[in-house]
Short mmCIF file of the C-alpha atoms (twelve columns), coordinates in Angstrom:
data_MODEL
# 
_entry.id   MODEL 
# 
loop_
_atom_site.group_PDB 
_atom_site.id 
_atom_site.type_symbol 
_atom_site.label_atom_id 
_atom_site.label_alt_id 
_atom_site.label_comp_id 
_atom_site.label_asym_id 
_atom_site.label_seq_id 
_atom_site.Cartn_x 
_atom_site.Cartn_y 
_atom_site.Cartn_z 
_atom_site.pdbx_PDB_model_num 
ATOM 1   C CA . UNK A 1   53.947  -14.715 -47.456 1 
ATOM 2   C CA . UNK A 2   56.623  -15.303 -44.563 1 
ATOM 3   C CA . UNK A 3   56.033  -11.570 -43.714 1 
ATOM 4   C CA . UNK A 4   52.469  -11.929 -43.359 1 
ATOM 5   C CA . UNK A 5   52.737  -14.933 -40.835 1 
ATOM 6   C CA . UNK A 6   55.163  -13.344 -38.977 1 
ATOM 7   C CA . UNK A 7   52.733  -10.425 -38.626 1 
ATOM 8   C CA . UNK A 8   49.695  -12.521 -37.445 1 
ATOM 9   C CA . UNK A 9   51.784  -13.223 -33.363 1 
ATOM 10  C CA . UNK A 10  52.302  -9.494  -33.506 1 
ATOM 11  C CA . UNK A 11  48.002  -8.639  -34.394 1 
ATOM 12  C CA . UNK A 12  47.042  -11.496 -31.690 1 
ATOM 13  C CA . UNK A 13  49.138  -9.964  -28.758 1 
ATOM 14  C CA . UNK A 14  47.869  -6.451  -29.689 1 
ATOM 15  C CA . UNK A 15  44.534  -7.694  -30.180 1 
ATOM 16  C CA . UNK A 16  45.124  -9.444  -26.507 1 
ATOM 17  C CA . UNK A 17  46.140  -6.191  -25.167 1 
ATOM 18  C CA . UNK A 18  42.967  -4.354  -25.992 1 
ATOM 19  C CA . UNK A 19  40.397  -6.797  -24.276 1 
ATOM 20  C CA . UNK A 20  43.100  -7.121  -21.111 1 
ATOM 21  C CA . UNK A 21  40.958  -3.140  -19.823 1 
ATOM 22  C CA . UNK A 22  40.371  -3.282  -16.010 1 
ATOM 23  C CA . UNK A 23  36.524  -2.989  -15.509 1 
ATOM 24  C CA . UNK A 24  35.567  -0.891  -13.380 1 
ATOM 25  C CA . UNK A 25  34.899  -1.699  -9.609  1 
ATOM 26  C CA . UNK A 26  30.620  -1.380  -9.033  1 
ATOM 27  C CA . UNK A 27  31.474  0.559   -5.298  1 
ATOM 28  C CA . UNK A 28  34.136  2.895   -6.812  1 
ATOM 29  C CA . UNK A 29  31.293  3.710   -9.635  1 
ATOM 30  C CA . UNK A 30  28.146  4.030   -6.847  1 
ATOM 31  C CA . UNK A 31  30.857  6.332   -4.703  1 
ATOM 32  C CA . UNK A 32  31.664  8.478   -7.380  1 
ATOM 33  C CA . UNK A 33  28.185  8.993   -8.009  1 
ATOM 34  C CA . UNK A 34  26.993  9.854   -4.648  1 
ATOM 35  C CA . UNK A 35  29.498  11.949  -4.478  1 
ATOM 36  C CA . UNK A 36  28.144  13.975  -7.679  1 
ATOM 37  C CA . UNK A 37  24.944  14.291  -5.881  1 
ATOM 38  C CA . UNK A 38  23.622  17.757  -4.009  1 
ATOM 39  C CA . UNK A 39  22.207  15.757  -0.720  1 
ATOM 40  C CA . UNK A 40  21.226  19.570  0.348   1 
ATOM 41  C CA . UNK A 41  18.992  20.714  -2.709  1 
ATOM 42  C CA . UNK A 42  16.386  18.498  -4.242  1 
ATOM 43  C CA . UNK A 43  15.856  17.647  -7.613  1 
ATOM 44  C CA . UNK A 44  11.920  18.583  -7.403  1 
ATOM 45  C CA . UNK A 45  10.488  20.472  -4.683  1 
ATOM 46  C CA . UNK A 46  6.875   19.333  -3.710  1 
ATOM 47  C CA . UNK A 47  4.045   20.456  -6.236  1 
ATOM 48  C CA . UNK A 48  0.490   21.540  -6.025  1 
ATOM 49  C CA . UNK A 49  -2.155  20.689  -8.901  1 
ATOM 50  C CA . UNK A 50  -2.222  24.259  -10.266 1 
ATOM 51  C CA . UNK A 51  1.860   23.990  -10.277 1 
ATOM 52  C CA . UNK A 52  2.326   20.704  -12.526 1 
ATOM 53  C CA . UNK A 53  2.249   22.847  -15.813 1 
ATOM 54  C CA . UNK A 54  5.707   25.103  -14.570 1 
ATOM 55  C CA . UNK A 55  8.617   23.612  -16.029 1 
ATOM 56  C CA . UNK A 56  10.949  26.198  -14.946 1 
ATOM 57  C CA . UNK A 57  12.494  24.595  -11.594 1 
ATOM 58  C CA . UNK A 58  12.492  28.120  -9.574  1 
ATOM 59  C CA . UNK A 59  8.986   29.085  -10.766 1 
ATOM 60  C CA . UNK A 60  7.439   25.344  -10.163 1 
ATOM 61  C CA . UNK A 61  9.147   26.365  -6.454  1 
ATOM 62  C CA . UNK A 62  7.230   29.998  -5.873  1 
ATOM 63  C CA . UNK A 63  3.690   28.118  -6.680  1 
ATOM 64  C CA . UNK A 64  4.225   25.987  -4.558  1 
ATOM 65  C CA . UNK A 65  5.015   27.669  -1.373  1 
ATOM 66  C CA . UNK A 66  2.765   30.890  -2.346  1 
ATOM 67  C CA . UNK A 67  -0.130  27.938  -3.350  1 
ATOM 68  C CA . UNK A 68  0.498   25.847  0.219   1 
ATOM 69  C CA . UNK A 69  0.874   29.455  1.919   1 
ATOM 70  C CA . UNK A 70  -2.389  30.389  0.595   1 
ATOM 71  C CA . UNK A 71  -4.264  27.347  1.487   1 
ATOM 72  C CA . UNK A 72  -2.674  27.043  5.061   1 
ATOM 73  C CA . UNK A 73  -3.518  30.746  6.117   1 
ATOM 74  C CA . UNK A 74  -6.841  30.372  4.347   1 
ATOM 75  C CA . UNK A 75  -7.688  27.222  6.699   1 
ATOM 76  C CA . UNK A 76  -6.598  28.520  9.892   1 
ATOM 77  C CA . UNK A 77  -8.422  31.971  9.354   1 
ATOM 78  C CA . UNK A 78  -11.481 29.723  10.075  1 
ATOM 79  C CA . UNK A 79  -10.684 28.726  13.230  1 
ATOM 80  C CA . UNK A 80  -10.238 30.783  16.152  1 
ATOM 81  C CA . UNK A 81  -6.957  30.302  17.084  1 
ATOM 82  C CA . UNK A 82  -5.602  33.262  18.879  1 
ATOM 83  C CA . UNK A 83  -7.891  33.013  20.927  1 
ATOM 84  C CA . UNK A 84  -6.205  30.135  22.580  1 
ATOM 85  C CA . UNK A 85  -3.294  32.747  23.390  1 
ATOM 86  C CA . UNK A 86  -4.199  35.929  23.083  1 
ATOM 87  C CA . UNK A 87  -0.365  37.223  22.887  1 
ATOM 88  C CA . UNK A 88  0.184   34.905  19.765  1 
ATOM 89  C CA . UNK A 89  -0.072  36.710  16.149  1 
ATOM 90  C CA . UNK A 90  2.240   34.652  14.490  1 
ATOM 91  C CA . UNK A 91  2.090   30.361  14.750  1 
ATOM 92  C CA . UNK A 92  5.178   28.422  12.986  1 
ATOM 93  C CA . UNK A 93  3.708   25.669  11.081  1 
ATOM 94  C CA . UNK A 94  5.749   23.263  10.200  1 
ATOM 95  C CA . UNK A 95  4.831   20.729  7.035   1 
ATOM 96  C CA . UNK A 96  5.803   17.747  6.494   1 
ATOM 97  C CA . UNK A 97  5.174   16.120  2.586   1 
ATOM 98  C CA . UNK A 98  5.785   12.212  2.777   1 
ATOM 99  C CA . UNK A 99  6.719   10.410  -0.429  1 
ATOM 100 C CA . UNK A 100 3.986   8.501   -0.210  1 
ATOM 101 C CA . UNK A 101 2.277   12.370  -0.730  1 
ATOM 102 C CA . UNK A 102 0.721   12.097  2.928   1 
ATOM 103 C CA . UNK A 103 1.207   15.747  4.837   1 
ATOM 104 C CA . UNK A 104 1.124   16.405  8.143   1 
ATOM 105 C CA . UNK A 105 1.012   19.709  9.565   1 
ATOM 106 C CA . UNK A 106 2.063   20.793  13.091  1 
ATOM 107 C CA . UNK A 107 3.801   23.418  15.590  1 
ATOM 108 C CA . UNK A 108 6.210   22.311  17.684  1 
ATOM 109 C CA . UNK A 109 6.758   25.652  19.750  1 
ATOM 110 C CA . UNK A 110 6.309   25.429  23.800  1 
ATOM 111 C CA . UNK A 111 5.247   28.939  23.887  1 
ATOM 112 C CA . UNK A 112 1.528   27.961  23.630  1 
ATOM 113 C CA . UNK A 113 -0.858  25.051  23.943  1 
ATOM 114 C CA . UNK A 114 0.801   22.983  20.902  1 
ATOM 115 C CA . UNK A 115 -1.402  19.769  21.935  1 
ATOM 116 C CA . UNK A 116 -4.993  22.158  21.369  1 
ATOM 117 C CA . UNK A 117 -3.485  23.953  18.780  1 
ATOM 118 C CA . UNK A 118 -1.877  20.936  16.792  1 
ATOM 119 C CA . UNK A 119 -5.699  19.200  17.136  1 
ATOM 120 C CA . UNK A 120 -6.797  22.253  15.293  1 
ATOM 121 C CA . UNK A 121 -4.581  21.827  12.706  1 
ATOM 122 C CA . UNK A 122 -5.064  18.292  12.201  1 
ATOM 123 C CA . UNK A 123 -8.966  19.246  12.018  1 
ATOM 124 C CA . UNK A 124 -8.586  21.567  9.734   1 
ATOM 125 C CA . UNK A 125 -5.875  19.934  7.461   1 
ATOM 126 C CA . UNK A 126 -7.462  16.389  6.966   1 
ATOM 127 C CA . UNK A 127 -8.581  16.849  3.584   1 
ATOM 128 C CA . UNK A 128 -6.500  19.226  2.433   1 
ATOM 129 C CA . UNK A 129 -5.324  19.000  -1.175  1 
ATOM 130 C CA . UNK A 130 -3.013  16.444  -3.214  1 
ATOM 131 C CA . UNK A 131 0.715   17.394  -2.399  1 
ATOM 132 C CA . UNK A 132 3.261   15.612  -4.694  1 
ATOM 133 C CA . UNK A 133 6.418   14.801  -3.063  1 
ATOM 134 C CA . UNK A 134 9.642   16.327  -3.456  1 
ATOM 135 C CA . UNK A 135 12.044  14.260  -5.499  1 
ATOM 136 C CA . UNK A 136 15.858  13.580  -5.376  1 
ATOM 137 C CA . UNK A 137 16.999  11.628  -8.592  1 
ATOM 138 C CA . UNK A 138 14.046  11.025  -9.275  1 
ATOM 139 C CA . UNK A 139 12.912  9.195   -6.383  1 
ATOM 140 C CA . UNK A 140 9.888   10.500  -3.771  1 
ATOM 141 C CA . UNK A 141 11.730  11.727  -1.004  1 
ATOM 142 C CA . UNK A 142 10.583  13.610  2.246   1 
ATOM 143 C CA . UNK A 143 10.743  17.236  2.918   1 
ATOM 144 C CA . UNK A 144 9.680   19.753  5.964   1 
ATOM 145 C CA . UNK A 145 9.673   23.177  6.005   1 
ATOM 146 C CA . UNK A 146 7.885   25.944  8.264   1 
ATOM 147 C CA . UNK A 147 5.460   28.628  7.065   1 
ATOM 148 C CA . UNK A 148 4.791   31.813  9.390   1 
ATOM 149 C CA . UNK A 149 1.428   31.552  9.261   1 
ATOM 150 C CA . UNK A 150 -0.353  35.421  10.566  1 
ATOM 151 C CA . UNK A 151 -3.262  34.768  12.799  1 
ATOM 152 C CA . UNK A 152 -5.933  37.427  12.305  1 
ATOM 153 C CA . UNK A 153 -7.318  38.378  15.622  1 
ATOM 154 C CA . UNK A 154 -8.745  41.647  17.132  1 
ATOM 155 C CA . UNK A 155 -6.681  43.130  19.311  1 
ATOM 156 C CA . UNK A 156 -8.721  45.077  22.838  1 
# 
């Protein structure tokens, strides 16, 4: 019986000894997980409608661009615009999707009228299709990117 009280000090300092663990400090935890994070590669890259069924990261990526592609060249074969500068075949668009999934579309090159030709896009953009945001960690983030966009105009 002696043995058994003289074993109960020994228990409750090991016992002590297990709930004395340092917890872990809340900025060394939040830095060591922004550190884990890509901050040059999102999690989700924008999506179209007809690209919400792709699961396959990569794939989900190729609808979207050869879907917005599409669209954008599709929309600005409507409207004349080389004929605002009759040397320009190609116009740099650049797109911007907002997490709030607003998109604005414009060119910021000097080498033409960018005010005329950024009205034109605005025209012909302003009811352009649902865009779901690109996501990092699962939180609606913003993205911009540039499509070459070929105008088709008749050459003399």
């Amino acid at each position: 019986m002696k043995r058994v009280f003289s074993l109960i000090p020994v228990l409750i300092f090991a016992s002590c000894q297990s709930f004395d663990r340092k917890v872990p400090d809340e900025d060394e935890l939040l830095q060591k997980r922004l550190d884990e994070i890509n901050w040059n590669e999102v999690s989700a890259y924008p999506s179209l409608p007809e690209c919400d069924s792709i699961l396959d990261k990569e794939r989900k990526k190729e609808c979207f661009f050869s879907g917005i592609s599409k669209l954008v060249q599709e929309r600005l074969d409507v409207e004349p615009l080389a004929a605002l500068n009759p040397d320009l075949d190609t116009l740099e668009v650049t797109v911007t999707v907002f997490p709030d999934a607003t998109v604005l579309f414009y060119s910021d090159s000097t080498a033409y009228n960018s005010i005329k030709i950024d009205s034109i896009l605005q025209s012909q953009f302003a009811d352009f299709p649902k865009v779901e945001p690109a996501q990092k960690e699962g939180v609606p983030v913003k993205s911009r990117f540039i499509l070459p966009v070929v105008l088709r105009a008749e050459r003399p």
